[in-house]
N, C-alpha and C positions, 0 to 999 in steps of 0.2 A: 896667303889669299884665303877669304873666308870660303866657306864648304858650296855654300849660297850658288859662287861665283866659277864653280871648277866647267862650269857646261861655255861659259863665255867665252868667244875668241878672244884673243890677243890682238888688240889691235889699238895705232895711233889714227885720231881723231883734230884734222888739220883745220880753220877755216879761213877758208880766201875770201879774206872783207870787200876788195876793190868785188870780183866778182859773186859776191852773194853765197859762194858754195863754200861745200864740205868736203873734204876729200878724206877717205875712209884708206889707211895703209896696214898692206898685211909686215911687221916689223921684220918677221923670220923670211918672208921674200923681198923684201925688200921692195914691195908694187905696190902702187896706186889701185885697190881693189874694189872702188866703189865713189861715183863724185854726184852729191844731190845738193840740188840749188834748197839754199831755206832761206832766210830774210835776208831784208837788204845790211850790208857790213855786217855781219856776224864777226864776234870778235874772243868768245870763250866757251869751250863746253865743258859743263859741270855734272860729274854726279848728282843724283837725287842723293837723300837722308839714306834709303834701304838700299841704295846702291841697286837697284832693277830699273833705273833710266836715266837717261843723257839728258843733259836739256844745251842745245847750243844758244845765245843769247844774240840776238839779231839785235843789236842798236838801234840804226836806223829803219830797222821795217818794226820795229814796235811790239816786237813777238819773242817768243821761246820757241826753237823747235825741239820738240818731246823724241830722240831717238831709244829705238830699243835695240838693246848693248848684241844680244842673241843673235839679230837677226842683222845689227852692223845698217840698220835703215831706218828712216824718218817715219813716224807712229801718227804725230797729230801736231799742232800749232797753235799754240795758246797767248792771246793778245795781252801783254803789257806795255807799258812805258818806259820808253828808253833801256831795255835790260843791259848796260853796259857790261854790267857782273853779275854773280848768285852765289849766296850763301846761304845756309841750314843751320837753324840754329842748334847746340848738340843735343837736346832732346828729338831735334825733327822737325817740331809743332810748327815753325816758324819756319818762312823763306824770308831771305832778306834780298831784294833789287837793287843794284845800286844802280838810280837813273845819275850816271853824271853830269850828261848837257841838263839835266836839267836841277840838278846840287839837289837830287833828294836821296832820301834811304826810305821805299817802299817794303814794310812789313805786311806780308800775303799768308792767305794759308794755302799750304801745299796740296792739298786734299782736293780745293774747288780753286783755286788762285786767286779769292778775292781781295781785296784790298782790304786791310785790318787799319794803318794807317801811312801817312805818306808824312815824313819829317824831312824838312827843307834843312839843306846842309848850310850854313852860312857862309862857308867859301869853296871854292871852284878845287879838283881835285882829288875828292874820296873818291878812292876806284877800289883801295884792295883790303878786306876786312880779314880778321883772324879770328878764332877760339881758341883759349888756350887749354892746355890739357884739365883742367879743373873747370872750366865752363865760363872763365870772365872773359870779356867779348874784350876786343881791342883791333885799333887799323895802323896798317904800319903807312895809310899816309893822313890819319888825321892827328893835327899837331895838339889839340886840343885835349888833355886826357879831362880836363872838367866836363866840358862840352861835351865828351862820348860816354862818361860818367852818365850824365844828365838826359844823355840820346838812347841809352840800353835802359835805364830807370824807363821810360816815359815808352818805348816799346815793348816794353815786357807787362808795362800797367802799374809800375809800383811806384809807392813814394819815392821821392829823390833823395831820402837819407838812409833809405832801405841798405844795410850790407846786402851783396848778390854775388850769388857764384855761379850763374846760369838763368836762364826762362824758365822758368815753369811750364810745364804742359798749360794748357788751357782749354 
């Protein structure tokens, strides 16, 4: 566990999509230690890049809720599109959304969230992306390695004949 992290409880981080909540468990007691409503169907909570925040991804309420890890409670609520999922790309610079009702991959910056660009997936599906330990991006449910070739080319800004082994800051 980084040094960062030695002040932060231990804790699992649950969400109940049918009802909108989070349920916050202490693991060494085994108890339900904390239950707050954040968007509608939330369905994943993800670390930030620096690892000092939560984001849960509410699907259908169209939000991220921003928790802080510390204090084990909801900080703030920052509106996107469909956040089904969320990934970082390994420098950081980059968040990556995956709206899946709506087959896109929103690249954001994590800093302010705004929207850098939005690529329409061409079929139904992408939910769960990877990095690998050298920084080539891959999904283990997109079948297409051309296609996601051409999808990390074209979010990171580079030509599509570019060799790449990660984003570049920007």
């Amino acid at each position: 566990m980084p040094p960062a992290l030695s002040d932060v409880p231990e804790r699992v981080y649950v969400p109940n999509s049918d009802a909108g909540t989070l349920d916050v468990i202490d693991p060494r007691r085994l108890r339900v230690v904390g239950r707050f409503t954040v968007g509608a169907m939330p369905h994943h909570v993800t670390p930030s890049w620096d690892l000092k925040e939560l984001y849960v991804t509410n699907t259908v309420g169209n939000s991220l809720t921003v928790l802080d890890p510390r204090r084990s409670k909801p900080a703030k609520t920052i509106p996107v599109d469909d956040p089904y999922n969320l990934y970082f790309t390994p420098d950081g610079s980059k968040a990556i959304v995956v709206a899946e009702r709506l087959q896109r991959l929103d690249v954001r910056d994590p800093r302010n969230w705004k929207l850098r660009r939005g690529i329409r997936v061409p079929w139904s599906g992408v939910d769960q992306l990877d990095f690998s330990a050298d920084g080539r991006a891959r999904s283990r449910r997109a079948s297409s390695a051309a296609w996601w070739r051409r999808w990390i080319s074209t979010a990171c800004g580079w030509p599509a004949r570019r060799a790449w082994a990660g984003c570049p800051s920007t």
